[in-house]
PyMOL commands that place a pseudoatom at each C-alpha (Angstrom):
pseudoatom trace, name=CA, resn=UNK, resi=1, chain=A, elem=C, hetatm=0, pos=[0.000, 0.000, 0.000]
pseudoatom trace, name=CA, resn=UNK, resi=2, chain=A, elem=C, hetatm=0, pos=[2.114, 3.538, -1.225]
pseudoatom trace, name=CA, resn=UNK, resi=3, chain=A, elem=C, hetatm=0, pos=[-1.507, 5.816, 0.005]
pseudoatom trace, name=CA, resn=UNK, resi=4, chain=A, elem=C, hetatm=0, pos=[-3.513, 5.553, 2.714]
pseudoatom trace, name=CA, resn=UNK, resi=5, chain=A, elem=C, hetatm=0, pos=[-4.677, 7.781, 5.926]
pseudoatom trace, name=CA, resn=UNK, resi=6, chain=A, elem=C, hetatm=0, pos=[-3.205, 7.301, 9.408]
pseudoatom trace, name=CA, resn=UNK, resi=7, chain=A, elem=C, hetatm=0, pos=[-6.051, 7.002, 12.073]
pseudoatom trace, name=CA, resn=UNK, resi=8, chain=A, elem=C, hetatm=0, pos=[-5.128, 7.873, 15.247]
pseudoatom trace, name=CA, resn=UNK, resi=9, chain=A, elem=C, hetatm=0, pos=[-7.022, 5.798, 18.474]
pseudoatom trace, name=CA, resn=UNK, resi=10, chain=A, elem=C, hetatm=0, pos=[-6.041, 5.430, 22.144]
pseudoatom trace, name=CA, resn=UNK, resi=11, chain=A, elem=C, hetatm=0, pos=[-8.887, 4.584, 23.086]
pseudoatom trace, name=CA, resn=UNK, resi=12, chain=A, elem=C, hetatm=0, pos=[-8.259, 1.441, 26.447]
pseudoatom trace, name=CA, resn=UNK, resi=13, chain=A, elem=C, hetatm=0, pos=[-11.867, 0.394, 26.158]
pseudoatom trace, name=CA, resn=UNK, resi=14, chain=A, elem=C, hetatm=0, pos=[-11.864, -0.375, 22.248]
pseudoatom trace, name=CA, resn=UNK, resi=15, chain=A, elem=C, hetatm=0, pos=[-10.542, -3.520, 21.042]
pseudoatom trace, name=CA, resn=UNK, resi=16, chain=A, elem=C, hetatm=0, pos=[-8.189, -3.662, 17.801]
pseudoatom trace, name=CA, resn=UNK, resi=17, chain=A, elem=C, hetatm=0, pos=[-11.280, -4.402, 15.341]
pseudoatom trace, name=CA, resn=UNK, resi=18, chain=A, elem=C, hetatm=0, pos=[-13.423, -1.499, 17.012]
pseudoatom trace, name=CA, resn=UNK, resi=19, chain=A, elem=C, hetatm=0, pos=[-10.435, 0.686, 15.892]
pseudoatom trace, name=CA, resn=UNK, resi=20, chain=A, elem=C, hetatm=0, pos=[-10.089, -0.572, 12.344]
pseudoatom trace, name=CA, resn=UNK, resi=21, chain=A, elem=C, hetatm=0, pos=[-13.959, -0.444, 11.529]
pseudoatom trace, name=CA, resn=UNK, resi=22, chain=A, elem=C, hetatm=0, pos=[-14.163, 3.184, 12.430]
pseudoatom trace, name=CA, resn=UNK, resi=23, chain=A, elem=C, hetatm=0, pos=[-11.120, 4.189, 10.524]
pseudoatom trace, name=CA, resn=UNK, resi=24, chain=A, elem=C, hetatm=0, pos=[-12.637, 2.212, 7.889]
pseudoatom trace, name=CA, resn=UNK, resi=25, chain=A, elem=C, hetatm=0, pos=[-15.565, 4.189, 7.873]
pseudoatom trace, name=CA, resn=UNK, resi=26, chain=A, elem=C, hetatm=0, pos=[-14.158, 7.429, 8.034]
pseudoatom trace, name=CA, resn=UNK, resi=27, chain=A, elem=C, hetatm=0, pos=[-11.939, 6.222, 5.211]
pseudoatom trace, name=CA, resn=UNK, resi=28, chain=A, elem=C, hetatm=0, pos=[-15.143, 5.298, 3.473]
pseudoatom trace, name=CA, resn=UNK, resi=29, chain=A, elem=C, hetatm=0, pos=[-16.847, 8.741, 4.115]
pseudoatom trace, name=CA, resn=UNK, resi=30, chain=A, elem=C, hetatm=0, pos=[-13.899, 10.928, 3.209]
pseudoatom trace, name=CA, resn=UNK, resi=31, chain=A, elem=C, hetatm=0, pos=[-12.290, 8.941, -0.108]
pseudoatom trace, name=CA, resn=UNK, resi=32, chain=A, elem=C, hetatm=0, pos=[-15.379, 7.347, -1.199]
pseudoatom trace, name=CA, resn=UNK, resi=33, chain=A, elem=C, hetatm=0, pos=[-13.805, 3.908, -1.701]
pseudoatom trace, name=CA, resn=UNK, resi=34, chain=A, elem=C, hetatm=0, pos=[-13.588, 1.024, 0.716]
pseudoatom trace, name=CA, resn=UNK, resi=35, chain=A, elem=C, hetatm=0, pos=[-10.018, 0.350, 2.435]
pseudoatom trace, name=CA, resn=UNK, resi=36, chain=A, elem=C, hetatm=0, pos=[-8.824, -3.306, 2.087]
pseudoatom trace, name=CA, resn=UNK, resi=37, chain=A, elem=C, hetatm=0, pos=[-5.599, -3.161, 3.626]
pseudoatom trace, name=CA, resn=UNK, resi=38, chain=A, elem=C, hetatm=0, pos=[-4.112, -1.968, 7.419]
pseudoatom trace, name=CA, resn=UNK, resi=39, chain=A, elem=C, hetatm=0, pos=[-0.921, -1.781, 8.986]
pseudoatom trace, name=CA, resn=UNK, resi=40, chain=A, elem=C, hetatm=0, pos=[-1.012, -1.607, 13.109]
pseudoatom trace, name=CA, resn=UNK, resi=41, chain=A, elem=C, hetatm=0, pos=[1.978, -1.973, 15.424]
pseudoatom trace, name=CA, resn=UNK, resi=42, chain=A, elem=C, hetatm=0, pos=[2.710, -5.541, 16.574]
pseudoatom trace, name=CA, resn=UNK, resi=43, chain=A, elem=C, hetatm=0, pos=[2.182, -4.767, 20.237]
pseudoatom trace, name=CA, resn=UNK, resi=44, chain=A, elem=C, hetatm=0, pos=[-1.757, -3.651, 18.352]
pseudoatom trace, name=CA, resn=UNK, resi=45, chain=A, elem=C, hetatm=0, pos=[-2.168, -7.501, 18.188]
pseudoatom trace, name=CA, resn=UNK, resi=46, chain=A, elem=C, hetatm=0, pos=[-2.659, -9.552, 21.433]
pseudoatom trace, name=CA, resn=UNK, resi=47, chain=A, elem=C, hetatm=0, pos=[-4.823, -12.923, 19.977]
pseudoatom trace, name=CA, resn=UNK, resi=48, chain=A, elem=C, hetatm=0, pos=[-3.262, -15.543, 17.692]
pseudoatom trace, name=CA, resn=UNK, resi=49, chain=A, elem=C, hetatm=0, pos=[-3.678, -14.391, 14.013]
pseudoatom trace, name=CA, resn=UNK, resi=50, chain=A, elem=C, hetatm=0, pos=[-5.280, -11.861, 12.484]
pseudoatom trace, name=CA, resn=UNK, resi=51, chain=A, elem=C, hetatm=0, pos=[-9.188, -11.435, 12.019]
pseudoatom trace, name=CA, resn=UNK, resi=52, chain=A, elem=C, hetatm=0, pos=[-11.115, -12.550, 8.861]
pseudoatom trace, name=CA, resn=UNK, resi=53, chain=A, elem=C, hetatm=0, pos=[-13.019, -9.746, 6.821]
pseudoatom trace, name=CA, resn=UNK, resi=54, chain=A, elem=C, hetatm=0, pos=[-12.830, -7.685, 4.364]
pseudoatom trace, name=CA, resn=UNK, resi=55, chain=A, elem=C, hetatm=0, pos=[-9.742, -5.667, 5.603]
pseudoatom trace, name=CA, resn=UNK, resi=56, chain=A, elem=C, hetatm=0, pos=[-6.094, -7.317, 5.504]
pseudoatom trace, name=CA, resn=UNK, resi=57, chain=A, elem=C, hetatm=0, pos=[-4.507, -6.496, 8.583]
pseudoatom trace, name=CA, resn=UNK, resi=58, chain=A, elem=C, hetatm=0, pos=[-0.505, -6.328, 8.721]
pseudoatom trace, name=CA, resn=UNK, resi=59, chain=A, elem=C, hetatm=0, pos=[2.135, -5.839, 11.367]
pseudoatom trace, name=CA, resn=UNK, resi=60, chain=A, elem=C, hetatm=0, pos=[5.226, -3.581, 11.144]
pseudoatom trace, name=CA, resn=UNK, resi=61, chain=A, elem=C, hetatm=0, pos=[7.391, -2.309, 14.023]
pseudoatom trace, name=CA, resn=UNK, resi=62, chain=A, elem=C, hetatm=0, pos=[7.914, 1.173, 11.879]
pseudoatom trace, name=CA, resn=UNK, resi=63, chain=A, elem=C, hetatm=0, pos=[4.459, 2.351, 13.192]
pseudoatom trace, name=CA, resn=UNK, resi=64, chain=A, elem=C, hetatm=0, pos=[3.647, 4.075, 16.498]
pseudoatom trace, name=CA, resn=UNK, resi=65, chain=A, elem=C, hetatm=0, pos=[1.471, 2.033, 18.855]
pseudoatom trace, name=CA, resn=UNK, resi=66, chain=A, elem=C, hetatm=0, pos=[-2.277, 3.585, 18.813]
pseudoatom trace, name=CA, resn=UNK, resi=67, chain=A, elem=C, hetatm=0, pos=[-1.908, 4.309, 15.031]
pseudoatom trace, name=CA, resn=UNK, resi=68, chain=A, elem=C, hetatm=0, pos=[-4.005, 2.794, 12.365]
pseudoatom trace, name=CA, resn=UNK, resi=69, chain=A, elem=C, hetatm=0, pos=[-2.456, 3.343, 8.665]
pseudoatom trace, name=CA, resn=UNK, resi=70, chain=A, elem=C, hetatm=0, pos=[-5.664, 1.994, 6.284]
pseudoatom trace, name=CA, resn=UNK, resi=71, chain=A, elem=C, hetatm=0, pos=[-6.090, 2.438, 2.388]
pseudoatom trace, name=CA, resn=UNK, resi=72, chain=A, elem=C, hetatm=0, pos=[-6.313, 0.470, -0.231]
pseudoatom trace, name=CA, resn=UNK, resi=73, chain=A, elem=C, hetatm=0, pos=[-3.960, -1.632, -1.684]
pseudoatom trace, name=CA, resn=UNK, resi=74, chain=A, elem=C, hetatm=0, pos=[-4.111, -2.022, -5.793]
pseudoatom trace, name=CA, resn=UNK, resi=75, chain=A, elem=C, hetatm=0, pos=[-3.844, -5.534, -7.268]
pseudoatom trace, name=CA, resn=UNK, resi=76, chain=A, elem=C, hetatm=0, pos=[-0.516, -5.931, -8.788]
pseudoatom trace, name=CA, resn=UNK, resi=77, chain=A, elem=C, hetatm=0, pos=[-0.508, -6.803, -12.663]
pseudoatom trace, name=CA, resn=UNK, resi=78, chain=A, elem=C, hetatm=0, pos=[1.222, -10.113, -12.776]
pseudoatom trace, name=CA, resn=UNK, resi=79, chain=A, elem=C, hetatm=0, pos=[3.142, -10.910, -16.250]
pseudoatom trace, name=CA, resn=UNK, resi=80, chain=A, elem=C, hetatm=0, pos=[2.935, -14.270, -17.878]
for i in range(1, 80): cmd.bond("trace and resi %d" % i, "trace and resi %d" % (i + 1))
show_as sticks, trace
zoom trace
């Protein structure tokens, strides 16, 4: 994912998915398009894998804990 919109959430009472579905809608709201892809701090994940749905969720240690970066990520054109 190169663009997406960093979503901000400290929020101790909302659980990871709680988080993602509100940036999600905002995302929705503001760019008119549905995000399919999310990338949380690994400390952001405390159960075993990741939740099924409609939004990819992947860890990398480069973000800041409480932040949410959510777009969309394009299909890549595969040659044959």
């Amino acid at each position: 994912m190169d663009i997406g919109m960093l979503w901000f959430d400290n929020d101790p009472k909302s659980d990871l998915i709680s988080k993602i579905m509100k940036a999600a809608a905002y995302y929705k709201t503001k760019y008119g398009q549905e995000p399919n892809q999310c990338y949380v701090h690994p400390s952001m994940i405390r159960d075993a894998g990741f939740p099924s749905g409609e939004i990819y969720i992947c860890t990398t240690p480069s973000m800041l804990p409480n932040h949410i970066w959510i777009g969309v990520e394009l299909q890549k054109a595969t040659t044959q």
